[in-house]
C-alpha positions as CSV (number, residue, x, y, z in Angstrom):
1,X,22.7,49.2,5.3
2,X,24.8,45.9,6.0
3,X,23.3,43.9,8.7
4,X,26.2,42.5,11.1
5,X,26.1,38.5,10.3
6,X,24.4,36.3,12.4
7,X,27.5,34.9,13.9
8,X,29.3,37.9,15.4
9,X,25.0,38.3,16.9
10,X,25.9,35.0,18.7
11,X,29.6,36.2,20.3
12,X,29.7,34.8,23.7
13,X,32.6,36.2,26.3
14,X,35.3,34.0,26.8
15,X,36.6,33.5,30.4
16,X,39.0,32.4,32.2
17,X,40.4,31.0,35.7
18,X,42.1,34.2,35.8
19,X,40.2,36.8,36.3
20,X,38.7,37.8,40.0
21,X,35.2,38.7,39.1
22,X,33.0,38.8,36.5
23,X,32.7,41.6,34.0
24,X,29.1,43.2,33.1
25,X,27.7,41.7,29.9
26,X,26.8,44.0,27.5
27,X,24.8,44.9,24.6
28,X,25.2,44.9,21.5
29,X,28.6,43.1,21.9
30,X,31.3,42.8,24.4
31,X,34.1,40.4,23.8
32,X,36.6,39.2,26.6
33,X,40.0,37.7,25.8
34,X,42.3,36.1,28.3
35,X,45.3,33.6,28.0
36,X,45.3,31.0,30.5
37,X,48.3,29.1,31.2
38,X,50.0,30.1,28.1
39,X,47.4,28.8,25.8
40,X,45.4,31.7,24.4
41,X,41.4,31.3,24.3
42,X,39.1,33.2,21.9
43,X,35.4,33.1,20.9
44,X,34.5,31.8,17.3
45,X,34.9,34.3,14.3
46,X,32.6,33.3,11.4
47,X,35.0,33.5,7.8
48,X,34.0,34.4,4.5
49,X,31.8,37.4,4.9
50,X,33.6,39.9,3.2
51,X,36.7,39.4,5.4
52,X,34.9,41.6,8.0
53,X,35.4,38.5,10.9
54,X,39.1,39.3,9.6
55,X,39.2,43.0,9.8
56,X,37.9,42.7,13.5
57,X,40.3,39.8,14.2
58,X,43.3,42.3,14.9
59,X,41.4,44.3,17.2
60,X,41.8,41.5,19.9
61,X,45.0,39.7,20.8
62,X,45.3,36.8,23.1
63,X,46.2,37.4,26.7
64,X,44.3,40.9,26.4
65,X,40.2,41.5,27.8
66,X,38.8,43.7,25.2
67,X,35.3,45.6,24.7
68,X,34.1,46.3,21.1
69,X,30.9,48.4,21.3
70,X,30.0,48.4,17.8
71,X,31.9,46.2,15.6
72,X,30.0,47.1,12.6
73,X,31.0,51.0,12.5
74,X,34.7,49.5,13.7
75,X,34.5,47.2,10.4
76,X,33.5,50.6,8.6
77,X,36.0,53.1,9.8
78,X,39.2,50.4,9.5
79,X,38.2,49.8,5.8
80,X,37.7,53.8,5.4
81,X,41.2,54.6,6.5
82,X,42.5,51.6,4.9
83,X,41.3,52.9,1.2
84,X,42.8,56.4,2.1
85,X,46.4,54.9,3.2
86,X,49.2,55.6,5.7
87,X,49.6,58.7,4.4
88,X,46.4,60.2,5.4
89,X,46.8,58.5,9.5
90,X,48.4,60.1,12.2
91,X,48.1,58.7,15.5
92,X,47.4,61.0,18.6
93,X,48.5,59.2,22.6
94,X,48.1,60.3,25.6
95,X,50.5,59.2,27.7
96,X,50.6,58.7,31.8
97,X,48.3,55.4,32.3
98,X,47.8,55.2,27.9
99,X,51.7,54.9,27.0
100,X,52.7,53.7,30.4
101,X,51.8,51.0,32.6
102,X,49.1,52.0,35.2
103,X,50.6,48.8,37.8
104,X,53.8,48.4,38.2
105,X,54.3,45.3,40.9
106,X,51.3,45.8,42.2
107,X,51.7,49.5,42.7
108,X,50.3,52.6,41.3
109,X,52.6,53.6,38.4
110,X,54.5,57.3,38.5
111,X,53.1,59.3,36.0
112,X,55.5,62.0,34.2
113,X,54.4,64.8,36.6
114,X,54.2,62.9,39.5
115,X,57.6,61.0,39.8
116,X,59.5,65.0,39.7
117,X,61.2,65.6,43.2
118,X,63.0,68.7,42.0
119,X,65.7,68.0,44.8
120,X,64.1,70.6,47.4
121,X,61.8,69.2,50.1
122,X,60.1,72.6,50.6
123,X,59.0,73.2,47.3
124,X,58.4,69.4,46.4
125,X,55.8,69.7,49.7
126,X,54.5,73.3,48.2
127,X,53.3,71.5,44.9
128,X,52.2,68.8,46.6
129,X,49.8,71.2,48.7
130,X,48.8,73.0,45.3
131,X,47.7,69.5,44.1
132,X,45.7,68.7,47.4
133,X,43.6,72.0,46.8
134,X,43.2,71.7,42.9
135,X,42.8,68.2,41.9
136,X,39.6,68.1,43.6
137,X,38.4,71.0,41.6
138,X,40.0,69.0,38.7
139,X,37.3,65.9,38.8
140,X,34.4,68.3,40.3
141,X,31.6,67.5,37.7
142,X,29.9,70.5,38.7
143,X,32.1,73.4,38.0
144,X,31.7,74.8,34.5
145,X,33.9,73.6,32.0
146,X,34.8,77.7,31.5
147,X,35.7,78.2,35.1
148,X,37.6,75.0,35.4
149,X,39.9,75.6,32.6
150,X,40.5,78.8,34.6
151,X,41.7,77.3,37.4
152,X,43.7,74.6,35.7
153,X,45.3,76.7,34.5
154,X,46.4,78.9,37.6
155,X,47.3,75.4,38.7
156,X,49.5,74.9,36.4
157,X,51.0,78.4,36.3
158,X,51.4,78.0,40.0
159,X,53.5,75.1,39.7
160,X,55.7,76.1,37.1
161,X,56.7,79.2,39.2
162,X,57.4,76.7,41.6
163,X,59.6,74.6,39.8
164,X,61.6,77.8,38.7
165,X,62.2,79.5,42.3
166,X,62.5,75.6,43.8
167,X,65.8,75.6,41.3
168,X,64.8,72.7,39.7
169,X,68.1,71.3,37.5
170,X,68.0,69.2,34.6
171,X,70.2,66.9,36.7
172,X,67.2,66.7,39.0
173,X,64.7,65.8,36.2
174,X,67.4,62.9,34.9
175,X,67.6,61.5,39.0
176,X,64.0,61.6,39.0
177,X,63.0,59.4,36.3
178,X,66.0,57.0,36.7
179,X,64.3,56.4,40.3
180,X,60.9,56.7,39.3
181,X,58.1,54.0,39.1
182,X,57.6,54.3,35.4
183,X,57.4,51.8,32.4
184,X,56.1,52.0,29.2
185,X,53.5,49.3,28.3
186,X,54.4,46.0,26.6
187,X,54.2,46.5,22.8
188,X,54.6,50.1,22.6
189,X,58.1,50.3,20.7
190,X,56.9,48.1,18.3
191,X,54.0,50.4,18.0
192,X,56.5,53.3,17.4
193,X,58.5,51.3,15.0
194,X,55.8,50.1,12.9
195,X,54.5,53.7,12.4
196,X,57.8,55.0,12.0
197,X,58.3,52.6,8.9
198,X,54.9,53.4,7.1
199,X,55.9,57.5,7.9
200,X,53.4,57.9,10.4
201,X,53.4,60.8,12.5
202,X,53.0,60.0,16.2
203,X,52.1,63.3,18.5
204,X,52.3,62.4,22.3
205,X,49.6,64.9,24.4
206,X,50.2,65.1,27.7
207,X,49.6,67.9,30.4
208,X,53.3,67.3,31.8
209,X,56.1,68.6,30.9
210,X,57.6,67.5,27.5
211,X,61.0,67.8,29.1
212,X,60.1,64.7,31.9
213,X,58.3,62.6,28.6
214,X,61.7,62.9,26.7
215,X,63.9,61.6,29.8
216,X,61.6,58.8,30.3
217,X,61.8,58.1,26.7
218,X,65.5,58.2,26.5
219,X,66.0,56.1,29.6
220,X,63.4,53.5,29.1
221,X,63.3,52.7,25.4
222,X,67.1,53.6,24.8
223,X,66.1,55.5,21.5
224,X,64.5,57.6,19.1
225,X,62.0,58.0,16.5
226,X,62.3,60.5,14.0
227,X,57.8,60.2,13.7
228,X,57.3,61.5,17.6
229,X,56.2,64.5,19.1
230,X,55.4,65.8,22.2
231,X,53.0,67.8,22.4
232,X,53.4,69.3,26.1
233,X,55.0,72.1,28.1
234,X,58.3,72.6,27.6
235,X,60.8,74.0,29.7
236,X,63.9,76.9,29.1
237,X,67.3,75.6,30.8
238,X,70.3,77.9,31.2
239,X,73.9,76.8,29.9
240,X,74.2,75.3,34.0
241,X,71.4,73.0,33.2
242,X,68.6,74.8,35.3
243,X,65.6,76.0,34.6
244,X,65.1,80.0,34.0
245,X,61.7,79.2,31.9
246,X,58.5,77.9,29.9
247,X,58.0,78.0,26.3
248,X,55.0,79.2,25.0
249,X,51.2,78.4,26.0
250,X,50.3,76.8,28.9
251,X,48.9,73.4,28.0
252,X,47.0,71.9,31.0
253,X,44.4,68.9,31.1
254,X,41.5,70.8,29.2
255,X,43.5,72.3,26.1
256,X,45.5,69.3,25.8
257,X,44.6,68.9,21.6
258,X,45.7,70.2,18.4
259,X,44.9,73.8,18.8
260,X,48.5,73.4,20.7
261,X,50.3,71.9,18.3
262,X,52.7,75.0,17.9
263,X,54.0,73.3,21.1
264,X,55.2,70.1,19.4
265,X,58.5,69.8,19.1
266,X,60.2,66.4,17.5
267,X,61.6,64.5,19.7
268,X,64.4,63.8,17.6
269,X,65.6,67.1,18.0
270,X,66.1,66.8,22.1
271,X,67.3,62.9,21.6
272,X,69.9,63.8,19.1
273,X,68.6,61.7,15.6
274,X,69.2,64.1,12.5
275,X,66.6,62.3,10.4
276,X,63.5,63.6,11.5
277,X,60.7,63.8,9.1
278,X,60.3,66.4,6.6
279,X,57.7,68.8,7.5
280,X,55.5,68.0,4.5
281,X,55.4,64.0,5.9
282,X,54.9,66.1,9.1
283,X,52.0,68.0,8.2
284,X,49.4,66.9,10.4
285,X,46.8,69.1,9.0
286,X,46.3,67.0,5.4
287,X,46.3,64.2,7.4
288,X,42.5,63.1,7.9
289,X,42.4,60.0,10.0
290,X,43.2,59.4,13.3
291,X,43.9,56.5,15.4
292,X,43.7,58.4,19.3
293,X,45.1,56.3,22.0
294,X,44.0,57.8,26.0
295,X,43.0,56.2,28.9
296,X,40.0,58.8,30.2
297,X,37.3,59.5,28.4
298,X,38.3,63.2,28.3
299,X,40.9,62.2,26.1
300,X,38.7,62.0,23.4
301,X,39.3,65.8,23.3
302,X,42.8,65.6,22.3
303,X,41.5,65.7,18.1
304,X,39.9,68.9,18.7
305,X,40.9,71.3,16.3
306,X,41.4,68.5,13.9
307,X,39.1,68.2,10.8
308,X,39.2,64.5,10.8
309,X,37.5,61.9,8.3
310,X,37.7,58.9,10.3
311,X,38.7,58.4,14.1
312,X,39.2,55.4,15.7
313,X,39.5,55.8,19.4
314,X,41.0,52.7,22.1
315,X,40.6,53.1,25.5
316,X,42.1,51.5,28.4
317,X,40.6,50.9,31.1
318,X,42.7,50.6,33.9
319,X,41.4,50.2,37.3
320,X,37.2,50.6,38.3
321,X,36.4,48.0,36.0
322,X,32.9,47.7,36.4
323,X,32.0,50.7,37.6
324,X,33.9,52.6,34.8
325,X,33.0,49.7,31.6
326,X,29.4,51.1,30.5
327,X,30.7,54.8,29.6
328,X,34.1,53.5,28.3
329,X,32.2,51.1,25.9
330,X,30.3,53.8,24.8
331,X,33.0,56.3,24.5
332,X,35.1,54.1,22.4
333,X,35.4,52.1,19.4
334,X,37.9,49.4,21.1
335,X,38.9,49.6,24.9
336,X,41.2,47.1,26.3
337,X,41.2,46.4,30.2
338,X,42.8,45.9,33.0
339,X,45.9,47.9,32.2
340,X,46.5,45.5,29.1
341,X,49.6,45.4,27.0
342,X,49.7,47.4,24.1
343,X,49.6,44.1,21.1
344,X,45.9,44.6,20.2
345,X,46.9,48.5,19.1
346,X,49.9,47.0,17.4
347,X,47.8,44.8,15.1
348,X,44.9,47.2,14.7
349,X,47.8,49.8,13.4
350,X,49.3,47.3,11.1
351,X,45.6,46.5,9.7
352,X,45.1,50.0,9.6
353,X,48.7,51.1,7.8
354,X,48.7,48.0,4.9
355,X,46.2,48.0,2.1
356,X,42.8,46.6,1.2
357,X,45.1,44.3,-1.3
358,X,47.4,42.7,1.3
């Protein structure tokens, strides 16, 4: 087996007069990256070893704090799904707190569910009370995984029912976003851009509603990608633009993963772009390596039902720093903190979509 050189043994974090408190040290390696006055600080790489300091240099970019639990296995699975190609990746994203920004000035963001005020007080309080009685059932660690999904999912049913006899109106959904407290994360349509030109096949998983994702979509980044899919719940709308249904399976926060995937529609199809990918790019299924993007360590789950090769996971690691850094480091191959932009991803993708001869 490879021994990691001597040099990376010797990584020291790098801080900076930025950041409030100081982050656990950790073992085997934790790297810490900050910019600083516009002049971007990094620790030492040590070259010519097989280009493996270069490999991990594009898991870090400057102005981002980043944790690397094992950078020999992340060396290992880059170059494994580097040899197999772009056409073998797919990339699989949460989205609330991955996607989108979990601060927005200084404020906890909206997320996708959360922002919808259906344009009925009663019914916006009524789903309001069904979250005050099951979110705490939600994050119980003591209810059986079994039991829970039951009663996520008679949340979720709950809600839905709600949202039908509430009269919720497309119209509603369009208000809601434009005066929501949502934003997608720094980096993220170059991220969609850059997979779009290798033919990589994006699937968004979310527990929402597919139907919100799109509007935010449309309204924040202006456009489409023909590689994007939400996976997510999807709502029925009658020719006056409200809602008379659901389509399909329920898909709540413990089934959110490719046994749903009959649920993904392409987003090209709701935003209006003709020149979607053809279903054999599409095909998910011959495509063995993953790059998974999710912000709790429950997404991890999302590439269930997915006979994967190789899977590189990024965290991020938004808020409970240091309560939350010893399991996230663990969880993860790369997790980047403090509700960072999404650069780092953008480089690890490009690494990860060119070939071992560029």
């Amino acid at each position: 087996m490879k021994l990691t050189p001597p040099c990376l043994q010797s990584l020291s974090p790098v801080f900076s007069h930025e950041l409030l408190a100081p982050l656990p040290r950790f073992s085997p390696f934790h790297f810490i990256f900050r910019k600083s006055r516009g002049v971007g600080y990094r620790s030492s790489y040590c070259k010519n070893m097989n280009n493996e300091g270069d490999i991990m240099e594009h898991v870090v970019f400057d102005g981002a704090q980043v944790m690397v639990g094992n950078p020999h296995l992340l060396q290992t699975k880059i170059s494994s799904t580097r040899i197999d190609g772009p056409s073998k990746l797919q990339v699989i994203a949460d989205f609330d707190a991955t996607l989108t920004k979990y601060w927005i000035d200084g404020q906890r963001g909206h997320s996708s569910h959360g922002l919808l005020q259906q344009g009925n007080a009663e019914f916006d309080l009524k789903r309001q009370k069904l979250y005050d009685y099951y979110h705490p059932l939600e994050i119980d660690p003591t209810i059986p995984l079994d039991e829970k999904a039951k009663l996520m999912e008679e949340w979720w049913e709950k809600t839905h029912a709600l949202l039908i006899e509430g009269g919720l109106s497309y119209g509603a959904i369009k208000s809601s976003v434009a005066n929501s407290r949502i934003a997608f994360r720094e980096g993220v349509t170059e991220l969609f851009e850059l997979l779009e030109r290798s033919n990589v096949p994006v699937l968004i998983f979310s527990a929402g509603l597919a139907d919100i994702i799109e509007e935010v979509l449309r309204q924040k980044l202006h456009r489409s990608f023909k590689n994007v899919r939400i996976v997510s719940n999807r709502m029925v709308f009658d020719q006056n633009g409200d809602l008379v249904s659901f389509k399909g399976k329920t898909i709540h926060v413990l089934n959110k993963n490719e046994h749903a995937l009959d649920m993904a529609g392409p987003l090209h199809d709701q935003l209006g772009d003709a020149n979607g990918l053809t279903g054999d790019v599409f095909s998910v299924k011959t495509r063995t390596n993953v790059l998974l993007l999710g912000d709790h360590i429950g997404d991890l789950g999302m590439s269930d039902g997915l006979n994967y090769n190789t899977r590189i996971s990024v965290g991020f690691l938004n808020d409970n720093i240091e309560s939350s850094s010893d399991s996230y480091r663990s969880a993860f191959d790369v997790v980047y903190m403090n509700d960072a932009a999404m650069w780092g991803v953008v480089k690890l993708a490009s690494q990860l979509c060119s070939t071992l001869d560029d």
